[in-house]
DOTOR-645770 format. One record per residue (C-alpha): residue number from 1; x, y, z. Coordinates in steps of 0.001 Angstrom, whole numbers, plus 500000, padded with zeros to 6 digits. Layout:
REM residues N
atom num:NUM	c1:X	c2:Y	c3:Z
...
//
This chain:
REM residues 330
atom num:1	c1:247466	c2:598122	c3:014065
atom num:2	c1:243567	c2:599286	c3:014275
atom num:3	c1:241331	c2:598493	c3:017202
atom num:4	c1:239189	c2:595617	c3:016615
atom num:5	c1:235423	c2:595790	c3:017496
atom num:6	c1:234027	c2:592691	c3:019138
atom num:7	c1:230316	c2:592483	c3:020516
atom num:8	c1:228584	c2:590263	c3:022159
atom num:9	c1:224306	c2:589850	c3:021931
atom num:10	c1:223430	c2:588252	c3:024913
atom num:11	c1:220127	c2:587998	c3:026602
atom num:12	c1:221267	c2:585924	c3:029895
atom num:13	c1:222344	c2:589232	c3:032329
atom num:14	c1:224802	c2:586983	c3:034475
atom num:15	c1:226658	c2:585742	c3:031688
atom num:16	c1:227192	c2:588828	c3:029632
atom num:17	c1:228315	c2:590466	c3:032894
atom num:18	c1:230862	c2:587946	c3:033953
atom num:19	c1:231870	c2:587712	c3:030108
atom num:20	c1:232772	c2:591163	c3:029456
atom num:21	c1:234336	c2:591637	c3:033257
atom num:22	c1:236748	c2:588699	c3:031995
atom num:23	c1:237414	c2:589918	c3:028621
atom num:24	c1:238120	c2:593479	c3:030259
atom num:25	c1:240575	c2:592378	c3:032455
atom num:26	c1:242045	c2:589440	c3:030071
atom num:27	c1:242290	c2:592159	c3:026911
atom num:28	c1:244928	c2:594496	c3:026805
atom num:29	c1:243533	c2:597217	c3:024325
atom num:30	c1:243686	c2:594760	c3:021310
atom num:31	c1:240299	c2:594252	c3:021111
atom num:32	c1:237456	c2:596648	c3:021930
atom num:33	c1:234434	c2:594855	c3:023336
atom num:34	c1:230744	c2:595825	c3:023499
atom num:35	c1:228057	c2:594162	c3:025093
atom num:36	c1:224049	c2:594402	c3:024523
atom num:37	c1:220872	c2:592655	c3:026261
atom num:38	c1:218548	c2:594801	c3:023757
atom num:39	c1:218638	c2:593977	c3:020209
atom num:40	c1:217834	c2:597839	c3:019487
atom num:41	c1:221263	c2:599190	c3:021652
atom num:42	c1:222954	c2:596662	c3:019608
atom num:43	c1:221764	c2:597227	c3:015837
atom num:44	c1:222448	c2:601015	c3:016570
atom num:45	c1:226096	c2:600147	c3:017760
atom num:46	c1:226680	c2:598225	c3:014898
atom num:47	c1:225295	c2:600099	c3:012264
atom num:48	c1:227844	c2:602846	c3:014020
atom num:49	c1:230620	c2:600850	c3:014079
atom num:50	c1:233091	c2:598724	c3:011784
atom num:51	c1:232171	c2:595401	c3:013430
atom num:52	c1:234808	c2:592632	c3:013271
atom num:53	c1:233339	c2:589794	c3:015430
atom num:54	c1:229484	c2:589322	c3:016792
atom num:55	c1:228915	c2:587006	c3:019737
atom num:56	c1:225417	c2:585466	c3:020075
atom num:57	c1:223526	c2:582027	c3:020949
atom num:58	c1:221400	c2:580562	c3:018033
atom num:59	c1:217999	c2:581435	c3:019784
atom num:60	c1:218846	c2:585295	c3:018618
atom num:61	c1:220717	c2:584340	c3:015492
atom num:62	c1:217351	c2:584519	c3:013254
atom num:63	c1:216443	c2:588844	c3:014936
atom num:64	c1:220210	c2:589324	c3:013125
atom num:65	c1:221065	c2:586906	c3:010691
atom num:66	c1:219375	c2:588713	c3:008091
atom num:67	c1:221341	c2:592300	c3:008912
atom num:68	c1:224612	c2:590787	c3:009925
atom num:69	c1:227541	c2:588672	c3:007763
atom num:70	c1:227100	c2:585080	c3:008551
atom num:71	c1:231460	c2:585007	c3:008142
atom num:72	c1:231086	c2:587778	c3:011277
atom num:73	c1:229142	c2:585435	c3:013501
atom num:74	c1:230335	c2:583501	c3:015850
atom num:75	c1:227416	c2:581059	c3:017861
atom num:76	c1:227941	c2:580470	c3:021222
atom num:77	c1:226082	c2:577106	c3:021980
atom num:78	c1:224891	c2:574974	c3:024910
atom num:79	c1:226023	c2:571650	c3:023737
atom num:80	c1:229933	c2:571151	c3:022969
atom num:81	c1:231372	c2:569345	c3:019498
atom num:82	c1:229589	c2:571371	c3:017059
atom num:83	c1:232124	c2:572863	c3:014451
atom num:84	c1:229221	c2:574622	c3:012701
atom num:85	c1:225223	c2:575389	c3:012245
atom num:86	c1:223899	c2:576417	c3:008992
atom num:87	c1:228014	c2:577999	c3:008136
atom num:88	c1:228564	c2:579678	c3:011040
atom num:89	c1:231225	c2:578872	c3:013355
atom num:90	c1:230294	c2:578023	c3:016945
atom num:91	c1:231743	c2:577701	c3:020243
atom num:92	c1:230941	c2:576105	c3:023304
atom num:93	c1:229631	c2:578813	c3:025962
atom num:94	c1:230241	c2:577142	c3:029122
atom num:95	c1:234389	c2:575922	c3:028588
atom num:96	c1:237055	c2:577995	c3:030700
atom num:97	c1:236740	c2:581877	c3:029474
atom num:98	c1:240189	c2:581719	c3:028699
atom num:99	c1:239576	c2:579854	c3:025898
atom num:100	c1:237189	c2:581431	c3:024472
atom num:101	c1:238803	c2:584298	c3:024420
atom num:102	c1:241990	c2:582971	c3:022925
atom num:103	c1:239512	c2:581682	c3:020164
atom num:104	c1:238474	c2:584744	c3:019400
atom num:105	c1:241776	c2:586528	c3:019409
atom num:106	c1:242602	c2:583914	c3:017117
atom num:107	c1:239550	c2:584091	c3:014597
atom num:108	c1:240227	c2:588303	c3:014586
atom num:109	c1:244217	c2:587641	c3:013808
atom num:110	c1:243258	c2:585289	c3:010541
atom num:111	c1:240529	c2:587356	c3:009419
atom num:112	c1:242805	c2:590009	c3:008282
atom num:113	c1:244598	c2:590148	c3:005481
atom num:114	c1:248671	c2:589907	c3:005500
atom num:115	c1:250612	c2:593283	c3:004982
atom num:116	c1:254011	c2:593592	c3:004046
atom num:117	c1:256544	c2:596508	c3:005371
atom num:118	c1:254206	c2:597163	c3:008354
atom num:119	c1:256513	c2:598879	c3:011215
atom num:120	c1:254672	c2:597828	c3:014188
atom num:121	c1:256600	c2:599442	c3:017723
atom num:122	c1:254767	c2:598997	c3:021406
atom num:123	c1:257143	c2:600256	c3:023410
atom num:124	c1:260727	c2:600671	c3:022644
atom num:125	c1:262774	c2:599609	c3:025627
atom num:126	c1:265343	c2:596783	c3:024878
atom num:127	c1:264193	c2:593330	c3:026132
atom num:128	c1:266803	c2:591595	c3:028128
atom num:129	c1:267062	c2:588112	c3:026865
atom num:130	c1:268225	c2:585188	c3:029015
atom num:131	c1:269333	c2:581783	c3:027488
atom num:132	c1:269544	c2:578704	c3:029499
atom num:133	c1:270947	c2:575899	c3:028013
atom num:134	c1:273864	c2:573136	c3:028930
atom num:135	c1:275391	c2:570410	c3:027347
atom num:136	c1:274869	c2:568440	c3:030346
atom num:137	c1:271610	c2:566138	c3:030064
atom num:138	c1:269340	c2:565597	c3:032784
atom num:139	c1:270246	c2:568768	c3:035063
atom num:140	c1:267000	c2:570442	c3:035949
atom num:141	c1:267588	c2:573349	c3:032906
atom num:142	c1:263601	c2:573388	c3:032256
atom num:143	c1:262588	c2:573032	c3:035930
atom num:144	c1:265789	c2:576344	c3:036313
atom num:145	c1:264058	c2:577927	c3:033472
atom num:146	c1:260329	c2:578042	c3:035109
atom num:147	c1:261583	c2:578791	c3:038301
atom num:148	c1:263503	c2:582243	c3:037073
atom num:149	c1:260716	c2:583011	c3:035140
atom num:150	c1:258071	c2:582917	c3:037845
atom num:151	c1:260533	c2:584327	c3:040358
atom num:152	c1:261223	c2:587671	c3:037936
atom num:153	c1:257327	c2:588086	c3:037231
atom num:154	c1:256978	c2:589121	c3:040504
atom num:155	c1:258669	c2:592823	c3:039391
atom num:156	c1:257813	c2:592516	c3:035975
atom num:157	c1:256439	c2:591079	c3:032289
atom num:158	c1:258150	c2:588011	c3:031435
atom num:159	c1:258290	c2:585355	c3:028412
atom num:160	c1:259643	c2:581921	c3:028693
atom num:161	c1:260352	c2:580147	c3:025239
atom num:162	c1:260710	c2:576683	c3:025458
atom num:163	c1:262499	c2:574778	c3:022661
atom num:164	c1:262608	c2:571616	c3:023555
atom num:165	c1:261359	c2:568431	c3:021570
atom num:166	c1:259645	c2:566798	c3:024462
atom num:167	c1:258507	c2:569344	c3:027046
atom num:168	c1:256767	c2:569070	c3:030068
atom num:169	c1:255419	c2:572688	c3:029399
atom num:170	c1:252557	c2:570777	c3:027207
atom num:171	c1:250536	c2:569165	c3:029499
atom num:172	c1:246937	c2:568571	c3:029748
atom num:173	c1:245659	c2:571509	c3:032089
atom num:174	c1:242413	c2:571878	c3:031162
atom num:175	c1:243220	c2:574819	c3:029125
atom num:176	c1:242769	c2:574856	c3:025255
atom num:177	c1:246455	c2:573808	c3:023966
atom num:178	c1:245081	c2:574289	c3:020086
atom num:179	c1:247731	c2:577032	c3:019549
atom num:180	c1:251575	c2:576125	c3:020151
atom num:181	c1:255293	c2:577853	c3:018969
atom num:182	c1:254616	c2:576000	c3:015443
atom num:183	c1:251086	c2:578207	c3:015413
atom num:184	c1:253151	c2:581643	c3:016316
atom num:185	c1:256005	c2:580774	c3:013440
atom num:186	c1:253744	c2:579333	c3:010975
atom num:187	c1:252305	c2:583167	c3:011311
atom num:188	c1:255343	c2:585148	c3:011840
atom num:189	c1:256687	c2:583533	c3:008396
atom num:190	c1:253529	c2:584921	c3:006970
atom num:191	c1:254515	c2:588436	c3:007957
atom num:192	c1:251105	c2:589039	c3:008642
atom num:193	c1:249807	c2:592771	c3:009748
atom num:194	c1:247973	c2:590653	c3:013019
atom num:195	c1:250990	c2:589276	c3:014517
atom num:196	c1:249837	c2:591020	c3:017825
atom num:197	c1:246406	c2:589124	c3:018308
atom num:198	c1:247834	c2:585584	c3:016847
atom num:199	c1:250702	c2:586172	c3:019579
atom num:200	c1:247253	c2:586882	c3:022104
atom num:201	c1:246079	c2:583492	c3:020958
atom num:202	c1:248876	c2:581221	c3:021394
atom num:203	c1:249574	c2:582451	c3:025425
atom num:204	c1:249413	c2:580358	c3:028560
atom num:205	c1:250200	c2:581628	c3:031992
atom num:206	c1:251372	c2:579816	c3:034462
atom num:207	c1:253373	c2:581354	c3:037913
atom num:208	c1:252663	c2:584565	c3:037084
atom num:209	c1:254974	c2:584091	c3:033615
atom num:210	c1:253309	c2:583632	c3:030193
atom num:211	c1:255128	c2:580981	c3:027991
atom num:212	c1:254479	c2:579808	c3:024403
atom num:213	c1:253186	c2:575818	c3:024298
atom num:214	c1:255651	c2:574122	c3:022819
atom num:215	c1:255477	c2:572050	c3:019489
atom num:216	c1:253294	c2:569200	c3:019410
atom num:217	c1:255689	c2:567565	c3:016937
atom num:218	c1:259219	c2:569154	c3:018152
atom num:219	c1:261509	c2:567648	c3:015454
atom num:220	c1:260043	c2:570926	c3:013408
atom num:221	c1:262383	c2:572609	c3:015499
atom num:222	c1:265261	c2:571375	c3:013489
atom num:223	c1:264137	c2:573137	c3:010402
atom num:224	c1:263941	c2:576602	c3:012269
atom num:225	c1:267091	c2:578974	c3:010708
atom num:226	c1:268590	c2:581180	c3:013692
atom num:227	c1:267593	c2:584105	c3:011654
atom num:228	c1:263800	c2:583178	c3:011899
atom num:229	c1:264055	c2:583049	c3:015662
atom num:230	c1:265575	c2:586404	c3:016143
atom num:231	c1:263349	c2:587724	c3:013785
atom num:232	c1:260037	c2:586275	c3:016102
atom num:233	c1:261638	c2:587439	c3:019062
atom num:234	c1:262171	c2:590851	c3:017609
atom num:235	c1:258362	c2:590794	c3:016210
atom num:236	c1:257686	c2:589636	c3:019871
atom num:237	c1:259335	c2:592547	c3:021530
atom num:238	c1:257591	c2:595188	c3:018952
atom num:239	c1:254140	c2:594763	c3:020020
atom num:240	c1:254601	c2:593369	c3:023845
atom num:241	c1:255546	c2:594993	c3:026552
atom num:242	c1:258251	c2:591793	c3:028343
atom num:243	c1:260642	c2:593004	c3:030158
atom num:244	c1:262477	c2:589598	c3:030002
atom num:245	c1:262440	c2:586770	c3:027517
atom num:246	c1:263573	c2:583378	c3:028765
atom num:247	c1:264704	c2:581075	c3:026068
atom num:248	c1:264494	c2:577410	c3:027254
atom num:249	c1:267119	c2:575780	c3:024357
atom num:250	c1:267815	c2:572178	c3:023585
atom num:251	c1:270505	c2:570760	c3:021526
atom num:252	c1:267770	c2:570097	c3:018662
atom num:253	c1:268277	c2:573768	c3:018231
atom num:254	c1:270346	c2:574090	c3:014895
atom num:255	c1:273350	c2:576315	c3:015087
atom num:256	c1:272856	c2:576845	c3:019335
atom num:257	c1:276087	c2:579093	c3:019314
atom num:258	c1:274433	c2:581709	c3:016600
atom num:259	c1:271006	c2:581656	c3:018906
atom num:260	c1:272995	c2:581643	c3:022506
atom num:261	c1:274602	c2:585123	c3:021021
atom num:262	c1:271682	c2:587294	c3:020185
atom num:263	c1:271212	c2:586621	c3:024524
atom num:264	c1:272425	c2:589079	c3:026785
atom num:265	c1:273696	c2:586385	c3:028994
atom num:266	c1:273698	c2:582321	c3:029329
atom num:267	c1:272695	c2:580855	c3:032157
atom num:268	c1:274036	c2:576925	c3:032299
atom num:269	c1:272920	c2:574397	c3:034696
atom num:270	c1:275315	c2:571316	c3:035055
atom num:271	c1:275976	c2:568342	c3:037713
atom num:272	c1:279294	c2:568120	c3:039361
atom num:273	c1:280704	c2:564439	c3:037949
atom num:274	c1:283831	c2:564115	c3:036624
atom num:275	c1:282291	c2:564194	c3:032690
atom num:276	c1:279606	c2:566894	c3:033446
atom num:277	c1:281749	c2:568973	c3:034873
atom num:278	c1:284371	c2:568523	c3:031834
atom num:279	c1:281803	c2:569048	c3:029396
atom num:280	c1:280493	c2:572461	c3:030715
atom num:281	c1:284222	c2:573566	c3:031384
atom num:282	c1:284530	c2:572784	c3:027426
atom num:283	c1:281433	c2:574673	c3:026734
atom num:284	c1:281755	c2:577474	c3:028791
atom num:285	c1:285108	c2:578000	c3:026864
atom num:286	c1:283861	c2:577850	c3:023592
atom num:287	c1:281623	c2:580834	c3:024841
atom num:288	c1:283261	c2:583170	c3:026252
atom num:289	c1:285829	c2:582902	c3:022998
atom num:290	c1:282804	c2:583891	c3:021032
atom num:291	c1:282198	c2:586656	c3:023920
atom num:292	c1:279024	c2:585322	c3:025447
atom num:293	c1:278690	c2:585693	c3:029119
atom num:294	c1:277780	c2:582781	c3:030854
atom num:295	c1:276460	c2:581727	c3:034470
atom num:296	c1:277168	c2:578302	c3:035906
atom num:297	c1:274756	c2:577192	c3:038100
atom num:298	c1:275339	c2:573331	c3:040153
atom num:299	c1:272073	c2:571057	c3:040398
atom num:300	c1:273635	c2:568263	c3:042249
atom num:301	c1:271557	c2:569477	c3:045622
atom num:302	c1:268623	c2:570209	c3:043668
atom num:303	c1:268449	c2:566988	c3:041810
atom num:304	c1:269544	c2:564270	c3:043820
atom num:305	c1:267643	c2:561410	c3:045620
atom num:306	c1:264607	c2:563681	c3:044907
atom num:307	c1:263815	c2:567010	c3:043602
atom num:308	c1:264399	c2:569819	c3:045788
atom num:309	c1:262330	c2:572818	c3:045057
atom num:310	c1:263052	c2:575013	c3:047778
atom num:311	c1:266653	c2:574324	c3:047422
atom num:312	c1:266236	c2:575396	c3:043417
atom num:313	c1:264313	c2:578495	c3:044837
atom num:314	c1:267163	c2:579654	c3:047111
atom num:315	c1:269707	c2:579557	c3:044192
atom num:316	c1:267609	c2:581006	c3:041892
atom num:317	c1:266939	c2:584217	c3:044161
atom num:318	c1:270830	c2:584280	c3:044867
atom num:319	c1:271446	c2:584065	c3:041608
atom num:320	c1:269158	c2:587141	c3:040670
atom num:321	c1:270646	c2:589240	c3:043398
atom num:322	c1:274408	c2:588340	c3:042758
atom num:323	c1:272744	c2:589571	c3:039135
atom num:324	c1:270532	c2:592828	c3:040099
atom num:325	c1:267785	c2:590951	c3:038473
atom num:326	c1:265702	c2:591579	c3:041491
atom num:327	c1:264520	c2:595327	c3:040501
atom num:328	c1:263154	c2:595333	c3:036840
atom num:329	c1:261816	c2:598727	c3:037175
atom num:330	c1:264512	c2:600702	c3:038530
//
């Protein structure tokens, strides 16, 4: 996929500086960003360069508007709840920069045109994939989930998946939520040749770990084939650089058997009653005939008059040592 040029006209020095700092250090060669104070600096850049995005308030819009594609421009403004001025698109200036940069990963991705039989490879090690799942309700599996995730990013890239029809992954954080797994299919189905930036988009971060918002309206997740998830993740792994993908799965999962086997191992959180323990005994047998390997891990200490996060820390760090989980990049 080419570079994209983004640049930015921008006559208050404070803000362009802490703008492009951000964008430098939130961009990981996607985009290519250029900033300008002068109006001359920047019609010579432009005029040099296949421009994809231009950044500017509306007090400079009428130096440019004449030499520049109005479908190019996007208005930074002062006041926030304008969609539009005069056709152009506009954004409020002064909202978190991580949204605003999301925003215009996004506006890049859907600008381009789909391409079909596009081999797109960033790296080419194999992800590991971990699935955590049980057939055992109320056992801490997302709380399990978040807590592997953020301990592994401390030696390494990872991606936490959450498929669950109600998650308490979408919260209000102050952070734009627009974008969510339905977003990142939607897209993927579309085989489009800007996969990469929509994927840019849709990411949160939280923990160290970046995780895909889950579905506003999760019963979509029903209609999602087993084919069409390995096929994201596989899209996924092509153009990021993850060392670890955490699927969070839920029993609104169609066919969770097919999707628990494309994982290199299950990891299945259950409480130690007579019919929870029963249940994951029946579930960890239909597994391992289907050769999956599979991890027990007991909540009852972590979940019992109250939630115990230190004691859910301890087993998750034994449970990545027992696992040599510990050193990604050995």
């Amino acid at each position: 996929m080419r570079e994209h040029n983004v640049v930015i006209l921008e006559d208050d020095m404070e803000y362009l500086g802490n703008f492009l700092s951000y964008f430098e250090n939130y961009n990981e060669s996607v985009l290519r960003i250029a900033g300008f104070s002068e109006k001359d600096s920047f019609f010579k850049f432009i005029n040099q360069n296949n421009i994809d995005l231009i950044l500017t308030k509306e007090e400079l819009l009428s130096d440019i508007e004449k030499d520049v594609d109005n479908k190019k421009i996007l208005l930074l403004t002062e006041e926030d709840g304008i969609e539009s001025i005069n056709g152009i698109k506009t954004l409020y200036r002064f909202q978190h920069m991580k949204n605003i940069i999301r925003y215009i990963f996004n506006l890049c991705a859907e600008s381009i045109p789909v391409k079909r039989d596009i081999i797109r490879v960033k790296g080419g090690e194999k992800i590991q994939i971990i699935g955590v799942y049980s057939p055992v309700k109320r056992c801490g599996k997302t709380a399990l989930s978040i807590e592997l995730a953020g301990s592994l990013a401390k030696n390494g890239k990872i991606l936490l998946i959450n498929m669950e029809e109600y998650s308490a992954l979408r919260k209000d954080d102050g952070e734009n939520n627009e974008y969510d797994l339905a977003d990142l299919l939607y897209f993927y189905m579309q085989n489009s040749w800007s996969f990469e930036l929509k994927l840019k988009a849709v990411l949160q971060n939280m923990c160290g770990f970046d995780y895909i918002p889950p579905m506003k309206n999760g019963s979509e997740l029903r209609n999602i084939t087993v084919e069409q998830w390995k096929g994201l993740i596989s899209e996924i792994g092509k153009v990021s650089d993850y060392k670890i993908i955490i699927l969070d799965v839920s029993d609104i999962i169609g066919n969770i058997l097919q999707l628990l086997d494309m994982c290199d191992f299950v990891i299945m959180p259950y409480m130690m009653d007579e019919i929870s323990v029963y249940k994951a005994a029946e579930f960890e047998k239909y597994l391992k005939n289907n050769e999956v390997k599979i991890y027990r891990i007991p909540m009852n200490d972590v979940i019992n008059e109250r939630y115990d996060k230190e004691c859910l820390q301890m087993k998750v760090h034994m449970f990545m040592e027992e696992r040599g989980l510990l050193i990604l990049n050995g």
